[in-house]
Structures are given as C-alpha cells and as structure tokens.
LUMVEXKE-473879 format. One record per residue: residue number from 0; residue in three letters; x, y, z of N, C-alpha, C in turn. Coordinates in steps of 0.2 Angstrom, whole numbers. Example, Ala and Ser with C-alpha at 12.3 -4.5 7.8 and 13.67 -1.06 7.14 Angstrom:
// residues 2
+-----+--------+-------+--------+-------+--------+---------+-------+-------+--------+-------+
: num : residu : neast : nnorth :   nup : caeast : canorth :  caup : ceast : cnorth :   cup :
+-----+--------+-------+--------+-------+--------+---------+-------+-------+--------+-------+
:   0 :    ALA :    66 :    -28 :    39 :     62 :     -22 :    39 :    66 :    -16 :    39 :
:   1 :    SER :    64 :    -11 :    35 :     68 :      -5 :    36 :    64 :      0 :    39 :
+-----+--------+-------+--------+-------+--------+---------+-------+-------+--------+-------+
// end
This chain:
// residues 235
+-----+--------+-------+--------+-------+--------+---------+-------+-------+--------+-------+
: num : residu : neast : nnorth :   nup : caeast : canorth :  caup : ceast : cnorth :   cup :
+-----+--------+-------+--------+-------+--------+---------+-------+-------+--------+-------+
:   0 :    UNK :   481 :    447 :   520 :    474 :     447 :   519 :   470 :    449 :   525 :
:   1 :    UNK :   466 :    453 :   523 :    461 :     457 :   528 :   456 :    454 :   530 :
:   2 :    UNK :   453 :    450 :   534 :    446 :     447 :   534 :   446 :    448 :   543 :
:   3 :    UNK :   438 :    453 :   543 :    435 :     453 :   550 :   435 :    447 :   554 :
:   4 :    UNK :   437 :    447 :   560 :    436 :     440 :   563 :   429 :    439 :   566 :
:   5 :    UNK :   424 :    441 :   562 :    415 :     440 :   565 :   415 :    440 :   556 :
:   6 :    UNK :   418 :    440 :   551 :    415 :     437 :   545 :   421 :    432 :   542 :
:   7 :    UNK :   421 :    427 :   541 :    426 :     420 :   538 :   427 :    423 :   533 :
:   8 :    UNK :   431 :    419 :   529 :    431 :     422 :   521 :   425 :    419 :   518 :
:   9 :    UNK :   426 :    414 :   521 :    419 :     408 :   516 :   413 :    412 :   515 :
:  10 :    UNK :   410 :    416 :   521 :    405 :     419 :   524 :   406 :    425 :   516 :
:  11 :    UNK :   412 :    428 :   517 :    412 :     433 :   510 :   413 :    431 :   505 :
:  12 :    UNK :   413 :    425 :   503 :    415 :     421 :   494 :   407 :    421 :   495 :
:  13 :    UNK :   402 :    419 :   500 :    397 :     419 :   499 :   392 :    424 :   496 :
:  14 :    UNK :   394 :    429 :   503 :    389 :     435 :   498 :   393 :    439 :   492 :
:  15 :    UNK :   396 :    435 :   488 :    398 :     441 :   485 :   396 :    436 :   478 :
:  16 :    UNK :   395 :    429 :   478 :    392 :     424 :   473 :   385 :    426 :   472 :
:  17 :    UNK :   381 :    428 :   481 :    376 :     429 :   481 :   372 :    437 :   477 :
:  18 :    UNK :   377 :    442 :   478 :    376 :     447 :   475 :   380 :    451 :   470 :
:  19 :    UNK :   382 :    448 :   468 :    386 :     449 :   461 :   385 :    444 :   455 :
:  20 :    UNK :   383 :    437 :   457 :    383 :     431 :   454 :   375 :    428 :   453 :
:  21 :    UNK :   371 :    430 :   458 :    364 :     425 :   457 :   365 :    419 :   459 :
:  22 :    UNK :   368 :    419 :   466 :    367 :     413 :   468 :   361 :    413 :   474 :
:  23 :    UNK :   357 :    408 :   473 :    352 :     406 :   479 :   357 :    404 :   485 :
:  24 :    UNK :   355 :    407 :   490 :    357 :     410 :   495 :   354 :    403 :   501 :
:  25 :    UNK :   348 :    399 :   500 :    347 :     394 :   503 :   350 :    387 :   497 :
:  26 :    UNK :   352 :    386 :   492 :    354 :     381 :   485 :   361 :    380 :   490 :
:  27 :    UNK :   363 :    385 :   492 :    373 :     387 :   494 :   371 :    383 :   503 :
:  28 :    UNK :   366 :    388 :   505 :    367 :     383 :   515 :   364 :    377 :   513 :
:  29 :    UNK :   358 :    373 :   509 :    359 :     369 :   508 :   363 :    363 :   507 :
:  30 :    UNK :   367 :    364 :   502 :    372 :     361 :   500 :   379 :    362 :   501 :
:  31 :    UNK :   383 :    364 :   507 :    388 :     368 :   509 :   396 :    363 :   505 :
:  32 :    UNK :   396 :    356 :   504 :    401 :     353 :   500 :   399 :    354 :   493 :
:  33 :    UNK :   393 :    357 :   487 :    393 :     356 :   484 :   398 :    360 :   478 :
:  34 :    UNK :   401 :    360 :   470 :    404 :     364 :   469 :   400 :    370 :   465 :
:  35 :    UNK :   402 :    376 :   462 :    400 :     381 :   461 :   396 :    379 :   455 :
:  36 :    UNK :   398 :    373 :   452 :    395 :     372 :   445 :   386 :    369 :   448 :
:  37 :    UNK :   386 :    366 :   453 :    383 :     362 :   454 :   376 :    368 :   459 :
:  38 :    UNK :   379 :    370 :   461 :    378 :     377 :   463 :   373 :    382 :   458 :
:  39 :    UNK :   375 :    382 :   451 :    371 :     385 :   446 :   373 :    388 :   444 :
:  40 :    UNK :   381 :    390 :   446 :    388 :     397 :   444 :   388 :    396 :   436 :
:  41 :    UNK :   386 :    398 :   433 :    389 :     397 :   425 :   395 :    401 :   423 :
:  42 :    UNK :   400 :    401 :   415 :    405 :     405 :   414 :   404 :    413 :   417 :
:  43 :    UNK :   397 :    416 :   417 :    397 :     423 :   416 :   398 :    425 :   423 :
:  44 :    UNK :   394 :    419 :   428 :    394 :     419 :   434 :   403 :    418 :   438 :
:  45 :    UNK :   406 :    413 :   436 :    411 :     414 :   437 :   415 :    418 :   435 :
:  46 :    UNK :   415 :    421 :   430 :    419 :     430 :   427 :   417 :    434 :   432 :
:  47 :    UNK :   411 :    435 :   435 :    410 :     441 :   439 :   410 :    440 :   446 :
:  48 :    UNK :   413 :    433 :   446 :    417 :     431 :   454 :   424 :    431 :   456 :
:  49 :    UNK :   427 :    430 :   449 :    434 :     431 :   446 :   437 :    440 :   448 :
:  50 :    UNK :   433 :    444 :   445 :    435 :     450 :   446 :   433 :    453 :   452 :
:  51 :    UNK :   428 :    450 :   454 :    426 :     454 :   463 :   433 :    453 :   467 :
:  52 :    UNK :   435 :    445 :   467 :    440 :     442 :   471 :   446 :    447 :   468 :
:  53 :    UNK :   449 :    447 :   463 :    453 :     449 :   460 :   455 :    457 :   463 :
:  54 :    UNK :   449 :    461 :   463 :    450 :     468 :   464 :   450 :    469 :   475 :
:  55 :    UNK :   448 :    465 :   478 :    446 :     465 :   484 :   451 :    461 :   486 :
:  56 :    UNK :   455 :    456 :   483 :    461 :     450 :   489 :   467 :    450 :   483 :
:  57 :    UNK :   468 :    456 :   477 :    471 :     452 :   472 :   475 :    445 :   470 :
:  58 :    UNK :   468 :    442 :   469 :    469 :     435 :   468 :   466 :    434 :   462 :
:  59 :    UNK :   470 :    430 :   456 :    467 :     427 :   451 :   463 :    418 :   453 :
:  60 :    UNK :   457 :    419 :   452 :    453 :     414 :   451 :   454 :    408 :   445 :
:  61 :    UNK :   456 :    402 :   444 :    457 :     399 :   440 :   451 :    397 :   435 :
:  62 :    UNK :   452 :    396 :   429 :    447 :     393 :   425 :   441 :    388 :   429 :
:  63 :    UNK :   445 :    384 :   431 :    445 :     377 :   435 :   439 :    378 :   441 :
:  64 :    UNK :   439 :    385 :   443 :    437 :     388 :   449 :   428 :    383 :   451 :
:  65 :    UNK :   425 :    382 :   444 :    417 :     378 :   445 :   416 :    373 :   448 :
:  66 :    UNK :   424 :    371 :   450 :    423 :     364 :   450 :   426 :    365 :   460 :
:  67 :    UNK :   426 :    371 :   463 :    426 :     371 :   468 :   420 :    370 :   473 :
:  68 :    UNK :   422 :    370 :   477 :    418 :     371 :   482 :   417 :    379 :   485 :
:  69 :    UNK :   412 :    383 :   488 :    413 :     389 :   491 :   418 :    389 :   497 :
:  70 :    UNK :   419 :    384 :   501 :    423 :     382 :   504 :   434 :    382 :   499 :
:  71 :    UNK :   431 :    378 :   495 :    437 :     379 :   492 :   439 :    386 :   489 :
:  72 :    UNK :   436 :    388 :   487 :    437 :     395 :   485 :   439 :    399 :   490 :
:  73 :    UNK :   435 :    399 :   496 :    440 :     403 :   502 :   447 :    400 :   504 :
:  74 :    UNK :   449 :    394 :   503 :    453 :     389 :   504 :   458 :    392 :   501 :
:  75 :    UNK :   456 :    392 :   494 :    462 :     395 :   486 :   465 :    403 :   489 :
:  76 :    UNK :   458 :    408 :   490 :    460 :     415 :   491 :   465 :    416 :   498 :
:  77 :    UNK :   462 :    412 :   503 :    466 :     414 :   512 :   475 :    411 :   508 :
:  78 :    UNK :   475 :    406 :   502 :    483 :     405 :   502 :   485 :    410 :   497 :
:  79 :    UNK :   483 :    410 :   492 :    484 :     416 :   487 :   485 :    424 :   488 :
:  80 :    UNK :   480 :    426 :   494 :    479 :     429 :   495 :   486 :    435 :   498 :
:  81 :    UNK :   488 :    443 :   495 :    496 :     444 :   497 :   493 :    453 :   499 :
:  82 :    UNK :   493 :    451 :   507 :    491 :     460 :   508 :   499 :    466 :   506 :
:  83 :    UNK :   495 :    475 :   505 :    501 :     477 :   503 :   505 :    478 :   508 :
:  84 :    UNK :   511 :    479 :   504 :    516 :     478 :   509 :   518 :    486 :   511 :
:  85 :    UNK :   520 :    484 :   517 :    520 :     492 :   524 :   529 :    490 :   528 :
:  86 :    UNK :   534 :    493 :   528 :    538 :     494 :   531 :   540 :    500 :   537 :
:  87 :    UNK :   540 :    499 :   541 :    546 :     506 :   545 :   552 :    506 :   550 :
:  88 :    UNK :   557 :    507 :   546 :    563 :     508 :   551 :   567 :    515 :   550 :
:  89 :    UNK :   569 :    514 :   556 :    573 :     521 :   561 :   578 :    522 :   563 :
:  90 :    UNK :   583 :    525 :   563 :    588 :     526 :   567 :   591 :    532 :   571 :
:  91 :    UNK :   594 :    532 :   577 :    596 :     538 :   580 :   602 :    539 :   574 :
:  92 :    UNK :   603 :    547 :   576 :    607 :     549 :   573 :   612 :    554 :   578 :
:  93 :    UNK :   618 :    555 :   582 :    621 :     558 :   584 :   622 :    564 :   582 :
:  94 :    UNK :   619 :    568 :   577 :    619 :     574 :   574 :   613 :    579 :   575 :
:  95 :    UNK :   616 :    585 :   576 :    607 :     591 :   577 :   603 :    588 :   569 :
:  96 :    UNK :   597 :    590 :   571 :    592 :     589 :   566 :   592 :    592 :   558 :
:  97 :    UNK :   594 :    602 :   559 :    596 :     605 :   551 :   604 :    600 :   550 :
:  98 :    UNK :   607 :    596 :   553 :    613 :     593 :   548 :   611 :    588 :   545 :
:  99 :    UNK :   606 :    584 :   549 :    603 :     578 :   545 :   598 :    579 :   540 :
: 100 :    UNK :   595 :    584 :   541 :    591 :     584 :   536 :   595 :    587 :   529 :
: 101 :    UNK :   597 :    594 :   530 :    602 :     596 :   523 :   606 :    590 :   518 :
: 102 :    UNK :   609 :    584 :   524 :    609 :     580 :   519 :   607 :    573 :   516 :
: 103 :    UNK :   603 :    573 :   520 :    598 :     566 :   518 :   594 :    570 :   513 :
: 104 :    UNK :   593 :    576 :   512 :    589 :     579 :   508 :   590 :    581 :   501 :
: 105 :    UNK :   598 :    581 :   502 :    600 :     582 :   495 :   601 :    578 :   490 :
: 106 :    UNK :   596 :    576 :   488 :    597 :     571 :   482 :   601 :    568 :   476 :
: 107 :    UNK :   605 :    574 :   475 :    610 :     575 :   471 :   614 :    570 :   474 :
: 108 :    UNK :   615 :    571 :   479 :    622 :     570 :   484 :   621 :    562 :   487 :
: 109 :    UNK :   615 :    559 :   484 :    612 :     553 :   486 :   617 :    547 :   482 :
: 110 :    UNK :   619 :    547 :   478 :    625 :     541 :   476 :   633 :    544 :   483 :
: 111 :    UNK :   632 :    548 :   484 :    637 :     548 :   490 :   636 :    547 :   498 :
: 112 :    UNK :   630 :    547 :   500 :    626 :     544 :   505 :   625 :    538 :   505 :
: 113 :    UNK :   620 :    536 :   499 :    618 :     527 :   500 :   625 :    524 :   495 :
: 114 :    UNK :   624 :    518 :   498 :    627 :     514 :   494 :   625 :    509 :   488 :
: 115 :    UNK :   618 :    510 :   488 :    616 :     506 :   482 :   615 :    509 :   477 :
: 116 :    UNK :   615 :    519 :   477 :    614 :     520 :   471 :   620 :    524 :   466 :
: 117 :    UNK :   620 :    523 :   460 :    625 :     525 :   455 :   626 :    532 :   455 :
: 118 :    UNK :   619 :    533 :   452 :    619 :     540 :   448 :   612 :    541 :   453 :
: 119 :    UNK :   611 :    550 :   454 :    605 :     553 :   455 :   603 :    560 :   451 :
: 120 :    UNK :   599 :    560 :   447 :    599 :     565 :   441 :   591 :    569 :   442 :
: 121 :    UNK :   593 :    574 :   443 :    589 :     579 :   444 :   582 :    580 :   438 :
: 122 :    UNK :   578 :    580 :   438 :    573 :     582 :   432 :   572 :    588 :   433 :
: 123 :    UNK :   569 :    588 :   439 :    562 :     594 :   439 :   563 :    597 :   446 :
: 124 :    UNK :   563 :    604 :   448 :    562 :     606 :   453 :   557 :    614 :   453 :
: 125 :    UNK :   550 :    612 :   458 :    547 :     618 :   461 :   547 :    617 :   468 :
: 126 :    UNK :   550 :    622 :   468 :    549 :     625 :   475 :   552 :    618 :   480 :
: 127 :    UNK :   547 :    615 :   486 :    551 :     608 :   490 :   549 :    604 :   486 :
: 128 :    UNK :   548 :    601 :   479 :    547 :     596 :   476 :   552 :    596 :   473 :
: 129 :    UNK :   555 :    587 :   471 :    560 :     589 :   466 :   559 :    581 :   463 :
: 130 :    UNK :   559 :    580 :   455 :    557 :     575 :   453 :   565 :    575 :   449 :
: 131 :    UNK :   565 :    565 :   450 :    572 :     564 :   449 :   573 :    557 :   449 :
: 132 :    UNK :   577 :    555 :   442 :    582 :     547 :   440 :   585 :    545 :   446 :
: 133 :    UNK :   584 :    540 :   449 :    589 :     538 :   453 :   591 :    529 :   449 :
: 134 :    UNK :   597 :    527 :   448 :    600 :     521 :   445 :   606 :    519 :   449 :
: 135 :    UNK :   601 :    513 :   451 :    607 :     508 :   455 :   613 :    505 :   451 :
: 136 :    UNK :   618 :    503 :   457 :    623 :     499 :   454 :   620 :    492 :   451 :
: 137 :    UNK :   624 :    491 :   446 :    622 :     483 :   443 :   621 :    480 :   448 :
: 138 :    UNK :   616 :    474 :   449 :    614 :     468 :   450 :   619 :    461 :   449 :
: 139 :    UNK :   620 :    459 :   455 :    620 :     452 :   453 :   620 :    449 :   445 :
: 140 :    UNK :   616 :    450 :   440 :    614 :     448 :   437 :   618 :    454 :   430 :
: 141 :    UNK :   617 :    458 :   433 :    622 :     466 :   430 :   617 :    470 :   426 :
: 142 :    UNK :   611 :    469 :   428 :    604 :     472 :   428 :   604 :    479 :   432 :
: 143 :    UNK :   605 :    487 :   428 :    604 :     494 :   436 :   598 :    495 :   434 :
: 144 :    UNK :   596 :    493 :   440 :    589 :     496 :   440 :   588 :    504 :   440 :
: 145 :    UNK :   582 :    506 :   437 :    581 :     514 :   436 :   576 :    516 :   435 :
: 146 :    UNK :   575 :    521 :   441 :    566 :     525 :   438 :   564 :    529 :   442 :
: 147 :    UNK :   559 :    534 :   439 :    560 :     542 :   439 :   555 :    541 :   448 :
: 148 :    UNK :   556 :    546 :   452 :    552 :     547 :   459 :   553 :    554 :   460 :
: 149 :    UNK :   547 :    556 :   465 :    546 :     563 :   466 :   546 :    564 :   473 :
: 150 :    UNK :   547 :    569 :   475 :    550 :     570 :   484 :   547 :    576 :   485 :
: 151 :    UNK :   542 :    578 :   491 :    541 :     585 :   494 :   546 :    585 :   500 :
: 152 :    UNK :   548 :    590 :   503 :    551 :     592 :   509 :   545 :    595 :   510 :
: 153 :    UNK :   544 :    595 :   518 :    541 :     602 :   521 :   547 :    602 :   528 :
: 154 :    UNK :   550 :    607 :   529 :    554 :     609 :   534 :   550 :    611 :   538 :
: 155 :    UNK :   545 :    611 :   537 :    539 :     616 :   543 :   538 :    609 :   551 :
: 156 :    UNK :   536 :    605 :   544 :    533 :     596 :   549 :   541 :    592 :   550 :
: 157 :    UNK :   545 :    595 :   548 :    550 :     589 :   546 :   548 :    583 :   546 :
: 158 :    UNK :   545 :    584 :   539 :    542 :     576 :   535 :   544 :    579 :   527 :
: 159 :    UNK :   544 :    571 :   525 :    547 :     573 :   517 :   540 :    566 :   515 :
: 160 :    UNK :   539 :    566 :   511 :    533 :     563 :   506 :   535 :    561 :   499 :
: 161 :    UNK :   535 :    554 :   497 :    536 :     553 :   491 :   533 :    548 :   486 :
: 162 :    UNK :   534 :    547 :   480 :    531 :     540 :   476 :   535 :    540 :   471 :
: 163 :    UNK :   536 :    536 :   467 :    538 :     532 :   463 :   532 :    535 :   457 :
: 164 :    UNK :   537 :    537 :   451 :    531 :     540 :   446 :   533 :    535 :   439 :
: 165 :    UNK :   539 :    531 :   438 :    539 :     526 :   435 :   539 :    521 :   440 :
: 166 :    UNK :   532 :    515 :   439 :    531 :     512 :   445 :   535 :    505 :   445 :
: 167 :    UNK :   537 :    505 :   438 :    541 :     496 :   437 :   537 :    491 :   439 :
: 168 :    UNK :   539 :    487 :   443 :    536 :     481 :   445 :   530 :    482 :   451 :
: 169 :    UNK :   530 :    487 :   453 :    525 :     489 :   458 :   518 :    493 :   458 :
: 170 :    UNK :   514 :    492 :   459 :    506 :     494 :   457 :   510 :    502 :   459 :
: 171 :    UNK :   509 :    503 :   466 :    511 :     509 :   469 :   515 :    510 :   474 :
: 172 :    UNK :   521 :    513 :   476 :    526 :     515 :   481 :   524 :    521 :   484 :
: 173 :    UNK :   525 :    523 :   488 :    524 :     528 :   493 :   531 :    529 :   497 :
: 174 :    UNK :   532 :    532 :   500 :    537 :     535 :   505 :   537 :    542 :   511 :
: 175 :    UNK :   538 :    539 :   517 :    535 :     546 :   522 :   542 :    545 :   526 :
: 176 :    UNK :   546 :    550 :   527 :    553 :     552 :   531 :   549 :    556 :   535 :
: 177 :    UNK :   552 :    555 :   541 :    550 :     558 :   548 :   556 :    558 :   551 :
: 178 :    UNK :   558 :    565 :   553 :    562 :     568 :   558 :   562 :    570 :   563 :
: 179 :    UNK :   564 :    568 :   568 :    561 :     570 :   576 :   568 :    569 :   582 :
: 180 :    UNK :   570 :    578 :   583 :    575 :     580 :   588 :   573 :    573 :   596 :
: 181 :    UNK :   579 :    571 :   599 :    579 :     567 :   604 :   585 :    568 :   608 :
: 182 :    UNK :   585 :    568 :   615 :    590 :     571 :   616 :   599 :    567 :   613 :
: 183 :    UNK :   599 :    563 :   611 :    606 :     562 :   607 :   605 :    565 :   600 :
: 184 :    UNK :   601 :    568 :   599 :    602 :     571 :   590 :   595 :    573 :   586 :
: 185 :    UNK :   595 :    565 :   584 :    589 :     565 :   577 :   587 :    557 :   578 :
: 186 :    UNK :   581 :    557 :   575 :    579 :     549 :   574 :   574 :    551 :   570 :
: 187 :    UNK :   578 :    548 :   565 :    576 :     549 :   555 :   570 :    543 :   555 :
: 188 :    UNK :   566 :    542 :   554 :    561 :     536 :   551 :   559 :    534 :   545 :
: 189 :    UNK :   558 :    532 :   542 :    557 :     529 :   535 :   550 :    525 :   535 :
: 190 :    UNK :   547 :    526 :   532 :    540 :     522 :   532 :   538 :    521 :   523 :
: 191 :    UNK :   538 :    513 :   521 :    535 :     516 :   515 :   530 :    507 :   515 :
: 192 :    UNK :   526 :    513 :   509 :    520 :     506 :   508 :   517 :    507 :   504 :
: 193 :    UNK :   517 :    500 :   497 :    516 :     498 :   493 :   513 :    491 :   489 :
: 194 :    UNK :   512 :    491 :   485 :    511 :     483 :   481 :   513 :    481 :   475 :
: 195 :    UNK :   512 :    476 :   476 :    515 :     473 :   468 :   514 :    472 :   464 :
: 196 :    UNK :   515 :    473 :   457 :    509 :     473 :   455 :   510 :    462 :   452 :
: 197 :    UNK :   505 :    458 :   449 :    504 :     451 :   449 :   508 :    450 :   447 :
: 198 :    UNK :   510 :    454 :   440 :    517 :     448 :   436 :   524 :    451 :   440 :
: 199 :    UNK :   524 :    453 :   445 :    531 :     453 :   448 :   534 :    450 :   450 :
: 200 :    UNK :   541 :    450 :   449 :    545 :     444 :   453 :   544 :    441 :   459 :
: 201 :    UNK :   543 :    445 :   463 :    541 :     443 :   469 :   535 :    447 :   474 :
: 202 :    UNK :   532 :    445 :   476 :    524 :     448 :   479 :   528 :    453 :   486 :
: 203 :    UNK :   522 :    455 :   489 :    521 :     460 :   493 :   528 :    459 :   499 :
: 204 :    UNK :   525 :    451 :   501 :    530 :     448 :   507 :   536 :    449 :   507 :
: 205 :    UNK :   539 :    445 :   501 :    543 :     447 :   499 :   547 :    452 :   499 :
: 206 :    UNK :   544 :    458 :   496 :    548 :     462 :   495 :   546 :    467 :   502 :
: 207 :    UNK :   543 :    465 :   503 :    544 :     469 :   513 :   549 :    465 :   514 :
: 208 :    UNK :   552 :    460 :   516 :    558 :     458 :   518 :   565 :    460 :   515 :
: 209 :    UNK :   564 :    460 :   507 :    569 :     466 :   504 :   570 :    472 :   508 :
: 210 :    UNK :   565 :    476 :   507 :    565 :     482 :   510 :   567 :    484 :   517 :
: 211 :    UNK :   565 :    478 :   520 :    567 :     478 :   530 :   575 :    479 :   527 :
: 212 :    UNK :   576 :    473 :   525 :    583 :     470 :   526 :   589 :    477 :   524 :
: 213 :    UNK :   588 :    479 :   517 :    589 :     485 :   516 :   592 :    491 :   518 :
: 214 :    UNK :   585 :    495 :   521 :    585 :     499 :   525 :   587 :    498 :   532 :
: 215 :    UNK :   587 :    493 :   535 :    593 :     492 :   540 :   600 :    494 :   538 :
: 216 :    UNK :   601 :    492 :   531 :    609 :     493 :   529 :   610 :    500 :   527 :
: 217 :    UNK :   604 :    504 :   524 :    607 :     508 :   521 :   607 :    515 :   526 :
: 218 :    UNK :   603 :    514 :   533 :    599 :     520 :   538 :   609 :    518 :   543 :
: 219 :    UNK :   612 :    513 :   542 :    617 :     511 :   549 :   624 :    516 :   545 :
: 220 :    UNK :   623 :    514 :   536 :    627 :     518 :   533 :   628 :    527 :   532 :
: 221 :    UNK :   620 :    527 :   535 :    620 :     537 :   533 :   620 :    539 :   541 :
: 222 :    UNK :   618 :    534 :   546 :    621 :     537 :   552 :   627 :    537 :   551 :
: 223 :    UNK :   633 :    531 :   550 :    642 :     534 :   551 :   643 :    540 :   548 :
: 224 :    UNK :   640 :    539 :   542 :    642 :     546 :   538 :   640 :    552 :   540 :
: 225 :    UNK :   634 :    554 :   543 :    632 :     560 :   544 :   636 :    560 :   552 :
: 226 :    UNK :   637 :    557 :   556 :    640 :     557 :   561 :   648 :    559 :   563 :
: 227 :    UNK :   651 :    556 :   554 :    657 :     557 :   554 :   658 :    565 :   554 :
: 228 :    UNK :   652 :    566 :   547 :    654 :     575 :   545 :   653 :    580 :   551 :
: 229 :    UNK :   649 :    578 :   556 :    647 :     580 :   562 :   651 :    580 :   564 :
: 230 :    UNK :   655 :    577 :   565 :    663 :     577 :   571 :   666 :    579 :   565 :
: 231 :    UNK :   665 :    580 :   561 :    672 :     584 :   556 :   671 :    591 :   558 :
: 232 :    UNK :   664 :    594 :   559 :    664 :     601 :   560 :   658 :    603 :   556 :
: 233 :    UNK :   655 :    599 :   554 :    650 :     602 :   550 :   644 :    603 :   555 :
: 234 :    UNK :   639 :    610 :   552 :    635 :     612 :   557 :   628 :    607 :   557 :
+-----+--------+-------+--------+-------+--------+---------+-------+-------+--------+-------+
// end
C-alpha cells in the first residue's frame, strides 16, 4: 500500500468519510475514539466508504465496519491492504544478442526452452505480434494450467511487450523483455507487473514470490541452453 508519508492513512479514511460520506469534519476531531456509527455513518454512508476503499487499497470493508473506529478502519486497511505486484530478474547470457533473441522469441519452440511449459500453440500472427495457448505441465495437484497471451517484438528497441488476454486469477499481467549487448553477450531482463484479482488463491505478495522464485529457475535454464547452442555453432 501506497500512503504519502505527510498524509497517514487515518488522515485519508478521514477525508474520504468527509467527502464521499457526509461526515462533519469537526463531530470526527472531536471525537477521534468514537466509532463510525456514533459518528452519524449510516448503511449508505458506509457503502460509499466501502467502494472508495475498495477501488483505492483493494480492500473489502466488513459489514461490521460502523462499529469501528476511523482509527480502526485505517488499522483494518494498512493490514489488508496488497499493493500490485512488480518483479524483475535478469541474466547474462554468454551468447551474441540476434542468437538470443531468435530463440527466446520463438514461441513455438517455448515448451523446448522453459521447462514448465507443455504445449505452445500459435493463434494469431500480424506482423511482430503473435497471440498464443501456452499449457503447463500438470501441477502437483494434476491441474495444467492454460491461457491465451499476446507478445510484440520490436527488434528495433530490442524489447518485446506482453499481457495475458485470458487473465484467470489475475485483474491484469503485463510483461516487458529487455535485451541489452554486454561485453560477455546479452543480459535478457524480464520485468512483469500485475494484480490479483480478490477471490484468488493467493494475493499480490504472494505471487511475486512465485514469480521471483520461478524466473530465477527458468532465466539459469535458457541461459545453459542458449549457451550450449552457441558452442554448438549456432550463429
């Protein structure tokens, strides 16, 4: 959660009860333990504190919420509250740059580069865009996961730009590949940033921890392999 350090949260449950809600503005400094009911919040008033907080901290406000204090309700939001989640990891790559990129790029060829995925199935392709199935190996559970995402290359910027267009468990995904020559090769970067959406299994944190853990695995797996092809002769 985001909160400037010259306004508390409290400070922002405040004005937002005050101008969204109809709360008196000296009833709330007067009274600073008193709860929201006592305060004058009625049901409409707390509906329309419910979705302020909801759309600004993604946090559901409980029924229960009247019987807070404006204090508590900062209290509730600072713990509930799951900013979106941002990743980026990078690897050297012992290889010139047109080798790594022809094959990190080729999507098709993506179940034989990563190791988490099955199948990669082509949909759609204009021009550097190419929309496409990609389906993991079963889960733990023997659950493959699967769903459709879209990728631009520009070989101009060597950056590639992507999103997730079945979102599944996630509000929205994003993806930005960045290539940049060094004198041992290449250093591939990976940056993606997304959220989740509430009823998902696990929140933002989470699933940034996923995704670190991951992509350490599968960036240490595409450098041996691009490395290997490289000393095989490939250009």
């Amino acid at each position: 959660m985001t909160v400037a350090p010259d306004r508390p949260l409290a400070r922002e449950i405040t004005d937002i009860l005050v101008t969204h809600c109809g709360l008196d503005p000296d009833a709330a400094a007067g009274a600073p333990a008193a709860s929201l009911e006592e305060l004058g919040m009625d049901s409409l008033a707390l509906l329309e504190l419910s979705a302020v907080v909801a759309d600004r901290w993604r946090v559901k406000i409980p029924e229960q919420a009247g019987q807070l204090s404006i204090a508590g309700v900062a209290d509730l939001v600072a713990r509930k509250a799951d900013p979106p989640g941002h990743t980026e990891n990078a690897v050297e790559i012992a290889a010139p740059l047109p080798l790594v990129w022809e094959i990190t790029n080729d999507v098709a060829g993506w179940p034989d580069l990563f190791t988490e995925y099955a199948t990669a199935e082509i949909l759609h392709r204009d021009g550097d865009t190419v929309r496409f199935r990609l389906t993991m190996h079963p889960d733990e559970n023997g659950v493959s996961w699967s769903w459709v995402s879209e990728r631009t290359a520009d070989p101009a910027t060597r950056e590639v730009h992507a999103r997730r267009v079945e979102t599944g468990p996630f509000e929205y995904m994003r993806i930005h590949w960045r290539y940049d020559e060094t004198p041992a090769g290449t250093r591939m970067t990976w940056t993606q940033d997304f959220a989740m959406k509430p009823d998902a299994p696990v929140d933002n944190a989470a699933m940034t921890n996923r995704i670190n853990t991951n992509s350490t695995i599968q960036l240490a797996v595409i450098k041996e392999k691009i490395e290997r092809a490289h000393a095989g002769g490939a250009r």
